[in-house]
C-alpha positions, 0 to 999 in steps of 0.5 A: 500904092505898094501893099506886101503881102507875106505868103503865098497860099490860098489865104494870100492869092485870096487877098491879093486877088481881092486888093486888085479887085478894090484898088485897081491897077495903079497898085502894086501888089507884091507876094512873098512866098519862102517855098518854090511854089504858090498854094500852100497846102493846095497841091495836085499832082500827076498820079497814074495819069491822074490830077490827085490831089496831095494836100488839100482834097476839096473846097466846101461847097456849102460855104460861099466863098470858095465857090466864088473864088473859083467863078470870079477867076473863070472856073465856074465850068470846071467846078466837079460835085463827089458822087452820093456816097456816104462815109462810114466809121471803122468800128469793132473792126467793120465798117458801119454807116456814118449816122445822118443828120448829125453835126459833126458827130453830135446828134439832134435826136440820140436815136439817130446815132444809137446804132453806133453809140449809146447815148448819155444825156445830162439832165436837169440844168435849166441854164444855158450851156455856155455863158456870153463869151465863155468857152470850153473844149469840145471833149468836156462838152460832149462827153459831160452832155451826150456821153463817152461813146458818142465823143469817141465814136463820132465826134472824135473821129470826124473832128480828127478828120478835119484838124488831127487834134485832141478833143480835149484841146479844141475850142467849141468857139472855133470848131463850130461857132454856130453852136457856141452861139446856141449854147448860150440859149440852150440847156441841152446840146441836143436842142442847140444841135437842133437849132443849127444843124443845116437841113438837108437841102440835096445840095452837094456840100463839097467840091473840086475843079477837074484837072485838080485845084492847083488850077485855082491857084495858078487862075487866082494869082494871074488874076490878082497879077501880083509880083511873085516872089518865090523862094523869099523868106521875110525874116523882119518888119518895121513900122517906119514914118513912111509905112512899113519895111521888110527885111528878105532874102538871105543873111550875108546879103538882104533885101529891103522892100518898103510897103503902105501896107503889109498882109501876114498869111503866114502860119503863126509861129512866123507871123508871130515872130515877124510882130514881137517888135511890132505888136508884142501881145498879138505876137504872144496870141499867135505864138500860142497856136499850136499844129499837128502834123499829118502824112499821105499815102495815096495808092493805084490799084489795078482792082480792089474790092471797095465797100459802097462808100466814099471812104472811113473814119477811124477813131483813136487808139488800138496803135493805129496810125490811119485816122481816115481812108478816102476811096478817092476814085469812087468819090470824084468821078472826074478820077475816072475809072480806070483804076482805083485811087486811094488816100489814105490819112495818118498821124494826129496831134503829138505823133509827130515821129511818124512823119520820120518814117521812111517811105516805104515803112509809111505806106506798108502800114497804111496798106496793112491797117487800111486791109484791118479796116476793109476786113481783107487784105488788099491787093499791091497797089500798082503804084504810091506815093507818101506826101508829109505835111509837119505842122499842117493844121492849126488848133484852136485851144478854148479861148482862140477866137478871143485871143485872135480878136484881142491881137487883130484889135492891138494891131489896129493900133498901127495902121496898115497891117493885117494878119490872116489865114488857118491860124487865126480863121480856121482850117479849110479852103473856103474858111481861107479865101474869106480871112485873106479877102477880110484882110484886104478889105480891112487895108484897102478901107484904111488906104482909101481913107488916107489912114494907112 
């Protein structure tokens, strides 16, 4: 039993470790990975003396299936919790208090923001917000039901904060399905927000594991022992009598690996290619996603003076380039104390040109507008480092889970084949690990049936 699966971030060792998991050592299991590592957007580096974190910063905790992944492959001891400290948004050139109780920005009472934002509530309307089905973006919905300020002093920046998008090109289904499914109850966003908001419970709603998360990725694929093929680019596939055929590797000279079975845990627009001959309309669902682009500045001080928080968001516009700060060292104690780390987050859907900049002229502006956001200017850092990521974070345009469900429905049609990651999923760690795990359970129920 030989199944291919085609990239080797958090989505694919999720899979892979998962098939091991159900079908057990007689199947061969290999990954294909284009780039010279395995992690995708997960990599820590040494900074300072320090494990940072240079993609990914954390798992969420409040979500199970990173927290079992991570127990699974022998790391339940290391999992680390971020201190008490609350965020803050920059506003009119301070920093305020990130209201409670909120989600994602929106409130269940419009008192609990109205420090922040003046709240516009629509009346009137006795039907639900969102037919069976329907949907809409996230920027029509609030500002239609809650008002301006509250989109663009709170909604905007914590959604920028996850997907560097628009939110006005943001699906409510795929943001925050749990609301949508209110919504088709409710008259009024702030009963649905009511309904689905999480209690306060104490728990920490995120995590980290000392020594830095690459370490989930190196335990995850010892454990899946899978055949890793590093630097190897699939540029074909094919459906054959016998199960499925890849062409890899360079022009002049391919390689062909045939499978029972083949996973996609690529971004979209490969995935996309690799199925124009396999399944044309779920090429087309896919090739649709578009991705913004984001940089990291990650600075070293020797001292600087740091509010009571765990860091900022910004919202857009002003010219500014900085849409988050993370006082990185103050949030994770596993940092240590020594010296004070920060990153520093910049670039949001159609700023693509930033990532252009050199290095120096990206870290002296996040250092300048980082001082305009702290209301003092900073010191020199002792140390730096720029980490760009083009095409990062997918975004989900209304109608995204529809389509995503309609290509994995055309696909079914051959058996064998499965598509997974942000892409199709949703952004984040967690949300990754659970789509990689579906889709090998998806192609190990079709293998153990004989379907395959």
């Amino acid at each position: 039993m030989r199944i291919l699966i085609v990239g080797g971030g958090i989505t694919g060792l999720a899979a892979a470790h998962r098939l091991r998991t159900r079908l057990g050592e007689d199947a061969r299991i290999i990954i294909t990975e284009r780039s010279g590592r395995l992690g995708g957007k997960i990599h820590t580096v040494g900074f300072v003396g320090r494990p940072v974190e240079a993609g990914a910063e954390s798992l969420l905790a409040a979500r199970p299936e990173a927290m079992e992944l991570a127990r699974d492959v022998g790391l339940g001891d290391d999992l680390v919790h971020p201190v008490g400290l609350k965020p803050a948004l920059s506003l009119e050139g301070r920093l305020r208090d990130l209201p409670a109780g909120t989600m994602m920005g929106l409130p269940a009472d419009p008192a609990d923001v109205a420090a922040v934002a003046e709240v516009k509530e629509a009346g009137g309307s006795q039907r639900p917000l969102l037919a069976p089905g329907a949907d809409m973006s996230v920027g029509e919905l609030v500002r239609a039901q809650l008002g301006s300020e509250v989109l663009d002093r709170l909604v905007a920046p914590m959604l920028s904060g996850v997907y560097a998008g628009d939110v006005d090109r943001l699906s409510v289904r795929a943001v925050m399905p749990q609301l949508a499914a209110a919504l088709e109850r409710h008259s009024r966003l702030t009963e649905a927000v009511a309904e689905v908001k999480r209690p306060s419970t104490g728990a920490p709603v995120f995590a980290s594991i000392e020594g830095g998360l690459t370490r989930l990725v190196t335990a995850t694929s010892a454990c899946a022992r899978a055949d890793v093929r590093l630097g190897m680019t699939v540029r074909e596939l094919r459906q054959t009598p016998y199960g499925w055929e890849v062409v890899v590797g360079p022009v002049p000279d391919p390689i062909r690996l045939h499978a029972d079975a083949v996973i996609l845990a690529v971004p979209a627009g490969p995935a996309a290619r690799l199925l124009r001959g396999v399944e044309p309309e779920a090429a087309a669902a896919l090739s649709g996603v578009g991705y913004a682009s984001v940089a990291l500045a990650t600075f070293a001080f020797d001292h600087i003076d740091l509010p009571e928080t765990s860091g900022f968001l910004t919202p857009a516009g002003g010219g500014k380039t900085v849409k988050a700060a993370t006082f990185s060292s103050r949030k994770w104690p596993h940092l240590g104390k020594r010296r004070s780390i920060l990153r520093v987050s910049m670039g949001r859907l159609g700023e693509e040109a930033l990532l252009q900049h050199d290095d120096e002229t990206l870290a002296r502006t996040a250092l300048r507008e980082l001082g305009e956001h702290l209301g003092r200017r900073t010191p020199e850092p002792v140390a730096h480092r720029i980490d760009r990521w083009g095409g990062a974070l997918p975004q989900y345009a209304p109608g995204h889970p529809s389509r995503m469900a309609e290509a994995r429905e055309g696909l079914r049609t051959h058996h064998g084949i499965a598509i997974a990651g942000a892409a199709v999923d949703g952004v984040g760690i967690a949300a990754c690990i659970g789509s990689g795990r579906d889709a090998a359970d998806q192609i190990a129920d079709q293998l153990a049936s004989g379907s395959a």
